[in-house]
Structures are given as C-alpha cells and as structure tokens.
N, C-alpha and C positions, 0 to 999 in steps of 0.2 A: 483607102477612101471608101463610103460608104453612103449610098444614096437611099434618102430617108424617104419615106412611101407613104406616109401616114405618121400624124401629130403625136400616137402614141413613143414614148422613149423607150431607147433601148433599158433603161432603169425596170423600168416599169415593166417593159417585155420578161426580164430575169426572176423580179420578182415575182410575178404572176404564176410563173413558170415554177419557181421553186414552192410556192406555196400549195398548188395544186399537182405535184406528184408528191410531195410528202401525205398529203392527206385522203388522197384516191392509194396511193400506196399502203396506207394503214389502212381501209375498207378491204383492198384487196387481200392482205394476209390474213385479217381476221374473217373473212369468208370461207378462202381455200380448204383448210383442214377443217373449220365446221362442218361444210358442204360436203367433205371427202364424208367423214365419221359418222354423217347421216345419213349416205345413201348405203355406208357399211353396214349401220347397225340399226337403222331403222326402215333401210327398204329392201336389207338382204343382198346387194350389188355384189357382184364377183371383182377381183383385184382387177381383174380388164377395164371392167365396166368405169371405175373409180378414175385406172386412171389415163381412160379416154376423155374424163372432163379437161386434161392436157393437151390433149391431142386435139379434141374438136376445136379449143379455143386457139391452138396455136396453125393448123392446118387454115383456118379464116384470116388468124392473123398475115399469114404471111402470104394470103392471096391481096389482102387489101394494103398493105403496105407500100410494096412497090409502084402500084398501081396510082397512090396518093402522092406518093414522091414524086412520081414522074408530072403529075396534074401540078403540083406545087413548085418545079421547074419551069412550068410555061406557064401555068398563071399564078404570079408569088401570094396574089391576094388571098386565093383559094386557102391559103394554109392560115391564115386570123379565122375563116369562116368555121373553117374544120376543128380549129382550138377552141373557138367559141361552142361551139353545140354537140359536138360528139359523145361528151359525158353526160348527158343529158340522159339519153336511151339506157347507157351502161346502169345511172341507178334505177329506173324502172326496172329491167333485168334482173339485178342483183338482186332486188325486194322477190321476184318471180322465184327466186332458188329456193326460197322457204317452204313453198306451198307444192313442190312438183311431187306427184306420184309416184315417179318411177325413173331408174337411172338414164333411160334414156331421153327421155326429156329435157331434164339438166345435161345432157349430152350436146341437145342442138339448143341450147340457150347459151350454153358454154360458148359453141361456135360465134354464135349472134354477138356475143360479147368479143368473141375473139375479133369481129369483124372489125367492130368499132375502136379497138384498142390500137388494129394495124394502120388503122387512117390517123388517130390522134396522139400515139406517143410517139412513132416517126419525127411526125410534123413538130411536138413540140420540142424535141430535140434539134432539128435544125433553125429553129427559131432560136434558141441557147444558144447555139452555134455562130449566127449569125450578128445575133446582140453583145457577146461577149467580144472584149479587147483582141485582137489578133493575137498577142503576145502572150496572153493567158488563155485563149481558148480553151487549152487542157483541164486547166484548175477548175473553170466554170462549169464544162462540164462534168468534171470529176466532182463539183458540188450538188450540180445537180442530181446526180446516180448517187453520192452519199447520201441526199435529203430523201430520197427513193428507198436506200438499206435501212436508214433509221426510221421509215414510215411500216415498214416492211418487219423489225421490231417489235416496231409500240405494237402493230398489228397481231404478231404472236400473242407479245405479253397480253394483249386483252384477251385471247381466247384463253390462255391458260387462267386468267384472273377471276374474269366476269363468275359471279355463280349464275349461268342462263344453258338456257336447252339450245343445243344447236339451231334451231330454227327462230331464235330470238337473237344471239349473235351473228347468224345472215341478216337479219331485218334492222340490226345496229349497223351492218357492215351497209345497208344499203344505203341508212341514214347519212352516215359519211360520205359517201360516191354522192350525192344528194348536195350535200353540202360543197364539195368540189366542184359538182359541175355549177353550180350558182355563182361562184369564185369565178369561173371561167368566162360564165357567161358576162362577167361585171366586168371583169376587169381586163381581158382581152380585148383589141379594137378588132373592126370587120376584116384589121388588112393586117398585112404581114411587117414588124415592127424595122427591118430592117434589109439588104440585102448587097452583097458588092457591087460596084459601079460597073454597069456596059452587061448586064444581066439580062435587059428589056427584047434584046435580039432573042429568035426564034432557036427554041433547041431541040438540037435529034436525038434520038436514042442510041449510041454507039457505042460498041462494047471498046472499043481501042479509044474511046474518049474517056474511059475512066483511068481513074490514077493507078499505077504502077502497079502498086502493092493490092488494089482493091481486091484481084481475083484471089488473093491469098486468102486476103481475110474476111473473103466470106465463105471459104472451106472453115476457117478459125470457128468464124460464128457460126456454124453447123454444128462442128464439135459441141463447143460449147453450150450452146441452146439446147444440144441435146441430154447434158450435164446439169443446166438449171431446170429441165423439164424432170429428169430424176428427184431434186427435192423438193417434189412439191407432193402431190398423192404417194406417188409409189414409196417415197420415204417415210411419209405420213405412217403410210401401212409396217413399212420394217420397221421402225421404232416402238409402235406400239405393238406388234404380235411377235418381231423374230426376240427383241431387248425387251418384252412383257412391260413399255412404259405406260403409266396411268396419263390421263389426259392432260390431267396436272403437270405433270413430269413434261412430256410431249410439250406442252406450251412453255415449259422454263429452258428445255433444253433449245426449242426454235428461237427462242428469245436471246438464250445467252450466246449462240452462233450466230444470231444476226446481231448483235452488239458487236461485237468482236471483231466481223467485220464490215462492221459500219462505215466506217472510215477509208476502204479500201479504195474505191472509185476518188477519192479525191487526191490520197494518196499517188495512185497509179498516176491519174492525170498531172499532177503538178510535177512527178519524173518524165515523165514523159516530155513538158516541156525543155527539164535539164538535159537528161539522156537519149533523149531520143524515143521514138517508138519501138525499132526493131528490138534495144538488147529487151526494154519491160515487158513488153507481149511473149517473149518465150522464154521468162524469168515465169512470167503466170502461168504459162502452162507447165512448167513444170511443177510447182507446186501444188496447182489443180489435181495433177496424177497422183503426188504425195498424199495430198490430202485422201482424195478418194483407193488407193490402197489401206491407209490408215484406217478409213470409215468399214471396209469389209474386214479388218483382220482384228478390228477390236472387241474386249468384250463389255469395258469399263465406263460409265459412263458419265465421267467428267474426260476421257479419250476420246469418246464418239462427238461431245459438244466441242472441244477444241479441232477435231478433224471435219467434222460438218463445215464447223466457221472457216476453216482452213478454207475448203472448198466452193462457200459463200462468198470469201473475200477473192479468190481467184477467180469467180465466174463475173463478177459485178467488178474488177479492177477490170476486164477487160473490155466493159462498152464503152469508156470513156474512150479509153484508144483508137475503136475501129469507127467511132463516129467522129474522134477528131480526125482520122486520115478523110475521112469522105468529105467535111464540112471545108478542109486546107488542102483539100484538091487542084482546086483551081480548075474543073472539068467542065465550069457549068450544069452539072450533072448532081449536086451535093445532093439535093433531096432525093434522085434516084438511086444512089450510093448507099443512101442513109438506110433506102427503106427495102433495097434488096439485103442488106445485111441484116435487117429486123427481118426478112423474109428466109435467109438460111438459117438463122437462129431457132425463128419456128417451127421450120418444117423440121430440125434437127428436135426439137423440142417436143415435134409431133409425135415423129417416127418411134423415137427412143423409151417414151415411157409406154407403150404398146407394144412395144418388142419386149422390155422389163415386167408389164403386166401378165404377160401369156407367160415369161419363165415363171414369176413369182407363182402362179397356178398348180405349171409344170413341174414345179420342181421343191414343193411343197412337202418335207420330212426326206426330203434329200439330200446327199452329201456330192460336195463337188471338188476336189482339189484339199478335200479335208474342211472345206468350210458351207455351213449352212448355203445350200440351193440358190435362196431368193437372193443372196447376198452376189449371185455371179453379175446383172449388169452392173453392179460398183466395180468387180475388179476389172470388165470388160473395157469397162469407158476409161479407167486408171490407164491401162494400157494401151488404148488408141489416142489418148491425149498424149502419151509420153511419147507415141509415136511422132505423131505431127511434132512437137516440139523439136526431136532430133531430125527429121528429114528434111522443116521446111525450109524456104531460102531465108527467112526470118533471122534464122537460127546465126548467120551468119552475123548478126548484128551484136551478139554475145563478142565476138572479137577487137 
C-alpha cells in the first residue's frame, strides 16, 4: 500500500529521476578530469592538491547527507523541495572551476559542491526507491545507477572528443548541470511523490531501528567509496604519467571502462531481486579485488581498460543493493539509511584518495614489491576488499 501525498505520479517521479542523473552525470564526468588536468598542468598543483578536489567534495558530502535523510524521514515533503533546487547552485559552481587561481580554491568549491550533492542525490534515490513497484525495486534502482554509468560515459567520451581547452569543457560541463537543474526545477513537484502507508507518525533516530544487515553495509560502502574516490584524480594522474597516456587516450580508455560497465547497476539489481542480496554483494566484492589487483599488475592497455571497467562495474553494481536494503527496510528510517551509507561511502571516498595522493608523491621513482610506487593504493584497497569479502557475515550468503 502506498499513500500518495501530492498529484505528482509515481511515473512521473521515475522519469524525472532518471532523466536528470543521466545528464548531471555527463556534466560531472566531463568536469572531473578537466579540472584535475588544469590545476596539474596549468596551476602547477601537487598530486595532493589534485586529488583533495575528492576529498573536500566527498568529506561535505557525507556531512550533509545523513543529516538530509534524517529531515526527509520526519518531513517527507522536504525531499521534492531539496530535488527541486539543489542543482541549481551546483551549476553556478561548476561555471566557478573555470576561472579559479589556484588549487585550493577549487578545493573549497569542490566541498561546496560536495555539500549539495550530499542533500540531493540521497534524496533522489529514495524517491526511486519509493516510486518504484515493490517487487522490482532492485531493477529500478539498478536503472537508475545504470542511467548515472552511462551519463558517466558520454561524459568521458566528450572530454577525450571535444577539441576545447580544459576550461571550455568545465564551462560545457556547467552548461549541462544548467540544464539538469532546470529539468528538476520543472518537473519535480514541491512534495515528495510517494511514501509507505502509517509513515506520518513521528520518528527517532535509533541505531537498533535499522535493518539487520545495515551496519554491515555501510562498512561495505566505506570500502567501496573509497575505491570509486581512487578513479577519479588519483587515477586520472596514474594513466596519464606512470601508462604515459595522451589525453586522448585517457578519455577513450575512461570511456571504454565506463561502457563496459554500464550495465552493471541494473544487472546487479534485477539479481538481486532473484538471488538475493547477500550471495551478489560478495560476488562484487570479490571481483572488485580482481579487478584492482589486475589494474596494478598490468602493463597493456587494452588490460588496464578491461580491469578499470572490471572495477567500475563492481563499484556501481553495488549502490543498487545497499540502497535497496535501506529503502526495504521497513525501519521507517529509509532516508536515514540511505544517506548514512552515501555518508560511509564519502568519507571512504575522502580518506582514501589523500592517503593515495601523499604515497603517489612519496613514492615517486620508487619500487615496491617489484612494482612501480604510485601503483601501491591499488593493490592496497585489492586487498582490504578481498578481505571484507572473506570475513564478512555477508559472505555466508554464498552458501
């Protein structure tokens, strides 16, 4: 049963949804490695510096996220409000990365961004969540994280395509965030399209009120978050200096690993309704580890583009899953579920490409285990994902 709150449909809710993270999602890839590559090679920025633009954004995100989830449990209306305008600021911003002086500036713009991102793609995920059929939950959100990888794509492909100077494809990239948040602004209502019935009652914040498996997975989503904070800058940087890729190169090979696995989040999720969560969730992290073993030990690079994708598809099959367990909870708690696990995600997201940035420094014409320095937190995080896969209680769902 589902008690409808406002005129807008759930139809309508999905659609909205799916049309404005494909397209805020191609803004944001075509940004990230411009904005890396400019403050590299046009402001002088140290590997740190680079790629703290991860960190600052993810360290914001993951203060505002929980914080929104929990407002959007006790007033459900709050989260149309928040869908409606939050992209709004993000393309002013993104226009501002063109013009900054200096890496730290785009550091705390990074945050600013990271701020608004933690309040609006939560939120728009439990709205999916919510509008979507019980019985396919999975699949809907597993389309909507596929519509997100292939925004994610197109967004490479135009950076490796476009002939523009990095600061013309951020001011394209802001174009598009521009155009998303107007999408949002139109076609989302003030209120929230949907939500289960007997919801209206007041709710606590209780950590024994969350679902079972929650505390699991959001050590998951640390891991992990710390794995998609890895290929953004700090990979940016290993492709093009340890692999000597041309920018060109760089933008085909981001492009053919996000094809690749494009498909993965919808994948995951429509197993997920057959099989279950537990056995798919540590089916992906195993081959997360896979991949990223493969990504340090190669030198070939149609190996590196199928191990990257490897690792793309196993980082993105796994949000469908940890945000269906939060939204089929049943805790009354879903948005604060949703948005502490986009809050472990970050802070893993944070932590991790700053701990990678200071070795890639450190360890710069160094040998480590027989393999190039910078390439240690790939095999690091290989092996703390294969860990978790074999220790967690997860694992037992392989049986």
């Amino acid at each position: 049963m589902r008690e409808q709150l406002c005129p807008m449909g759930e139809r309508r809710a999905l659609l909205a949804s799916f049309l404005v993270v494909f397209i805020a999602s191609v803004a944001f890839y075509l940004i990230k490695p411009a904005l890396a590559l400019r403050l590299r090679a046009e402001l002088g920025a140290t590997a740190l510096e680079v790629t703290a633009l991860t960190s600052g954004f993810m360290v914001a995100r993951a203060l505002a996220a929980p914080l929104t989830g929990f407002a959007g449990d006790r007033a459900p209306l709050l989260r149309g409000r928040v869908a409606r305008l939050c992209l709004l600021p993000v393309a002013l911003l993104s226009a501002a990365y063109a013009f900054v002086p200096e890496a730290l500036l785009a550091v705390l713009l990074s945050a600013v961004h990271g701020f608004f991102s933690g309040m609006f793609w939560p939120t728009l995920q439990v709205i999916v969540g919510f509008s979507a059929p019980e019985d396919k939950r999975g699949a809907y959100l597993g389309a909507y994280f596929t519509l997100g990888a292939l925004g994610s794509s197109i967004g490479y492909a135009l950076y490796g395509l476009l002939p523009l100077s990095s600061t013309y494809l951020i001011l394209a990239g802001a174009a598009l965030y521009a155009l998303s948040a107007m999408l949002a602004l139109l076609l989302f209502s003030a209120c929230t399209p949907a939500m289960p019935a007997g919801h209206r009652r007041e709710v606590r914040l209780r950590l024994s009120s969350l679902p079972p498996l929650a505390l699991w997975v959001l050590v998951i989503s640390f891991a992990v978050g710390g794995v998609m904070g890895l290929m953004n800058e700090y990979l940016y940087l290993f492709l093009y200096e340890v692999h000597g890729m041309t920018r060109a190169e760089l933008g085909y090979v981001l492009t053919a690993a996000a094809l690749l696995s494009v498909f993965s989040g919808a994948l995951s999720g429509f197993l997920s309704d057959m099989l279950g969560i537990r056995r798919v969730l540590v089916a992906i992290l195993l081959l997360c580890s896979l991949g990223l073993l493969s990504l340090t030990l190669s030198h070939s690079g149609v190996i590196v583009a199928l191990s990257l994708a490897t690792v793309l598809l196993a980082v993105k099959a796994t949000l469908p899953l940890t945000r269906n367990i939060a939204v089929a909870g049943g805790s009354r708690l879903e948005g604060t579920v949703v948005g502490l696990a986009n809050t472990f995600s970050s802070a893993g997201a944070a932590v991790l490409p700053l701990v990678a940035g200071y070795l890639y420094d450190a360890l710069e014409g160094e040998e480590v285990l027989g393999i190039d320095g910078r390439a240690l937190p790939l095999l690091l995080s290989s092996l703390a994902v294969l860990f978790l896969a074999l220790i967690s209680p997860l694992a037992e769902g392989r049986r």
